[in-house]
Every structure is written in structure tokens, then in C-alpha cells.
C-alpha positions in Angstrom: 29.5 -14.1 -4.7 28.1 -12.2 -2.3 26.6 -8.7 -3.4 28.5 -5.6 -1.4 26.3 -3.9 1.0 25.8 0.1 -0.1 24.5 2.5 2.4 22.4 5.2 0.3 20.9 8.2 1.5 17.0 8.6 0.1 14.7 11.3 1.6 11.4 10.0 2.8 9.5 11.7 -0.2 11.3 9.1 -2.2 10.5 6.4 0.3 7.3 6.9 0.4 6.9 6.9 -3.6 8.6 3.8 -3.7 6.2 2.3 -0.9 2.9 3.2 -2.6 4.6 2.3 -5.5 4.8 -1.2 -4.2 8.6 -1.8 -4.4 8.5 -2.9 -0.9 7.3 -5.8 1.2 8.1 -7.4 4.7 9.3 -10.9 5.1 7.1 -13.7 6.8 10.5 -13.7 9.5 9.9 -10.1 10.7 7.3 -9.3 13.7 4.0 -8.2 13.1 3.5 -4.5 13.4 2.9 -3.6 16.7 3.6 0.2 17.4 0.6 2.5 19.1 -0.8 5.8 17.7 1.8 8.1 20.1 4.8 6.0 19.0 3.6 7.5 15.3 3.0 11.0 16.4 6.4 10.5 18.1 8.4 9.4 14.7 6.4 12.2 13.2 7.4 14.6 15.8 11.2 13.4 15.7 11.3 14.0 11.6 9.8 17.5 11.8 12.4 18.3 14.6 15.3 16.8 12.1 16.3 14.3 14.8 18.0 11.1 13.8 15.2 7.8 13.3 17.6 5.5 12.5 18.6 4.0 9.4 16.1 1.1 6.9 17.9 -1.7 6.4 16.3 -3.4 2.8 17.6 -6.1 1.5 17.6 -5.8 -2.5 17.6 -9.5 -4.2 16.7 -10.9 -7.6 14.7 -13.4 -6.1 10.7 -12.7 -5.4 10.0 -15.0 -1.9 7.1 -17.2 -2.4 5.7 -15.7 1.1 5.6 -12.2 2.0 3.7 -9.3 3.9 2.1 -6.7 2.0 2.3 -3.1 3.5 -1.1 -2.1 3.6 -2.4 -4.3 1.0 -0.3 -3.1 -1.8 0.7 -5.4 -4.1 4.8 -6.1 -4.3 6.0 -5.1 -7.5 9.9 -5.5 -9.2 11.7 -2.3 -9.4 12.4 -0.8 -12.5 16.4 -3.0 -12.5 13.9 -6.0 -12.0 14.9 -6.7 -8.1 12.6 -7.1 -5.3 13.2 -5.1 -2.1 12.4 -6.8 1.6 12.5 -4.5 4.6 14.5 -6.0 7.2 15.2 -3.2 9.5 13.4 -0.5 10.2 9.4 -1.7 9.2 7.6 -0.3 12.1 8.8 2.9 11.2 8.4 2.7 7.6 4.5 1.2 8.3 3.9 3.8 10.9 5.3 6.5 7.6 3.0 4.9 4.9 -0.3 4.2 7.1 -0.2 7.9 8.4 0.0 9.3 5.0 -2.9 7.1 3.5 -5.0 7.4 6.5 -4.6 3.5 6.5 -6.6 1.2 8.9 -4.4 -0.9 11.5 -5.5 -2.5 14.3 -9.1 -1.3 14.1 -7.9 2.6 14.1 -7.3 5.1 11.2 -4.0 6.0 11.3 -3.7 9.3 9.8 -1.8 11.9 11.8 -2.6 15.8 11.6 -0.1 18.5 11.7 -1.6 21.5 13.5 0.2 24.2 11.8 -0.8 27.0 13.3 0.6 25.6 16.7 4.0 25.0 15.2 4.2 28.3 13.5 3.9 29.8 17.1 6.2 27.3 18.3 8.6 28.2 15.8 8.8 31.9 17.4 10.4 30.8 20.2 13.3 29.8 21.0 12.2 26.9 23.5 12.6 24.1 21.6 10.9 22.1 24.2 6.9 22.6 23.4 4.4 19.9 23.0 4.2 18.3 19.5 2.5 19.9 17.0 0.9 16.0 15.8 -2.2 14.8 17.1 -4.2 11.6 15.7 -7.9 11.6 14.3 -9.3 10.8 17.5 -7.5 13.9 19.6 -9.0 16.3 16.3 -12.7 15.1 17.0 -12.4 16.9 20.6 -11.0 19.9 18.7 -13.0 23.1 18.0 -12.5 23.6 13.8 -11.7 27.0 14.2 -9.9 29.1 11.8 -7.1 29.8 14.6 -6.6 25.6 14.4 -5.2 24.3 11.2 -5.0 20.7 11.1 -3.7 19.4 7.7 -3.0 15.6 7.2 0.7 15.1 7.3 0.2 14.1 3.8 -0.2 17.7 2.8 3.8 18.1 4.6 5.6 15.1 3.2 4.0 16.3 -0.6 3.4 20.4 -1.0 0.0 21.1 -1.4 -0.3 24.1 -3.6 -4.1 24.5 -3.6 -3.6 24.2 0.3 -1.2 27.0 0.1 -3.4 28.9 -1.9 -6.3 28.8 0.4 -4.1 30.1 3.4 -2.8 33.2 1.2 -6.4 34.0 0.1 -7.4 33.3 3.8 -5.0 36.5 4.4 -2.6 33.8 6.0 0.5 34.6 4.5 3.1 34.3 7.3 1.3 31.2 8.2 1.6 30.1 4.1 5.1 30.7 3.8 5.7 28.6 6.8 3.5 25.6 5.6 5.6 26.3 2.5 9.4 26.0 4.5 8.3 22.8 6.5 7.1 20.6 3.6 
């Protein structure tokens, strides 16, 4: 008998611990990964601005396949009901999620994706919601003058609240720009 399919709604802070955690892998069936750094910034840029990314489709089975993908070399583990979980929809987004956090390597590029906050925090004062994204990739922060007006934080520090981060910007005498840090992670 076939098992009933369940939509569930997880937040991507749960995703993303169940990714590192290795609960999920790609089938051998599914396409390699082939989005670009700007179609990352742009998933980044869509989540910040709550617009919709589509749902992950992950099929849940008892059965371990004898040939899988690894995402990003992380070993495929059972969850804690003893199932395996196969991404079937949705993997270019979830790889794009997971190698940005780790600052993972994919074809020949580092992956990790900055967050300039002090950019948003402007852009949040107006009420053009139309401004450039406040994401930029490790390449665009080399031509960048490290300033302490520019505040680049890996989007690692959003998805999971950095309190020594938020400490620095409120000894820094940052605190508008430290309560903000603290609203959008």
C-alpha cells in the first residue's frame, strides 16, 4: 500500500539542520547541479524579501538506494524514525541553501553569499521596495572597501543568530543597525 503524501511546512532553519545533519541525499535520476552564483544571490534575495520559492518535494522511504549523490560530501544518514529522505524536487535550491551557508566549493567557486547589512538597513527606510539586493558573492566583496560603513556578514550569521556578532555591533555603538541584524535573522 501506498504511503499518503503529507505536505508539511518546515522553516529553512530546520532544513538546513537536517541537511548538515545528513538526512538528505539526491538520487542518481536527478540533474546535476547546475545553477550560477546570481541565481543564488537571487534565491537569497527572494527569501529575505518573504517571496514564495516554491515548495521541496522529498520523498521519505524505508529503503536506503544503493546509488546516491551526496550534498556536499556529507554522508546520508537514516533519520531518527529510521527512513531515508531523497530530494526530488526542489535540489538546486536546497544545494544553492546549503553550499552558501558552508561556503562550499562547486564548480571551482566558493559559494558563500554575504549579506551587506548596513545596505539593507537603509533599504529598509524606504518605502521603495524596489532597490538592488542586499547579497553579493565572495568575488563582488574582494572589490569592496572593508569599511566600517560596509557590513558584510556571511548569510550564515542570518539563517543562525549570531550573538557575539550582535554584540560587536552594540559595542561598535551600532545599535539601530544591531537590532535590525537581530529582526532579519
Amino acid at each position: 500500500m501506498a504511503k499518503e503524501i503529507i505536505p508539511e511546512s518546515i522553516s529553512i532553519q530546520k532544513i538546513i539542520e537536517g541537511l548538515k545533519s545528513g538526512h538528505y541525499a539526491i538520487p542518481v535520476f536527478q540533474r546535476e547541479f547546475v545553477w550560477d552564483i546570481n541565481n543564488i544571490k537571487s534565491l537569497w534575495d527572494s527569501i529575505y524579501r518573504h517571496y514564495p520559492i516554491g515548495s521541496f518535494l522529498i520523498w521519505e522511504t524505508d529503503e536506503k538506494l544503493p546509488r546516491h549523490r551526496k550534498l556536499l560530501d556529507i554522508e546520508l544518514k537514516s533519520t531518527e524514525r529510521g527512513t531515508f529522505n531523497y530530494i526530488l524536487d526542489g535540489q538546486q535550491r536546497i544545494t544553492s541553501l546549503i553550499s552558501s551557508i558552508m561556503g562550499a566549493k562547486l564548480k571551482n567557486r566558493n559559494m558563500t553569499i554575504y549579506f551587506d547589512l548596513e545596505k539593507a538597513f537603509e533599504d529598509s527606510k524606504k518605502d521603495d521596495l524596489s532597490s538592488d539586493s542586499p547579497f553579493i558573492d565572495e568575488k563582488e566583496l574582494q572589490t569592496k572597501p572593508l569599511t566600517s560603513k560596509n557590513l558584510f556578514i556571511p548569510v550564515s550569521k542570518i539563517i543562525l543568530f549570531d550573538v557575539d556578532y550582535y554584540t560587536l555591533l552594540i559595542e561598535r555603538n551600532k545599535k539601530e543597525l544591531a537590532k535590525f541584524y537581530h529582526e532579519v535573522s
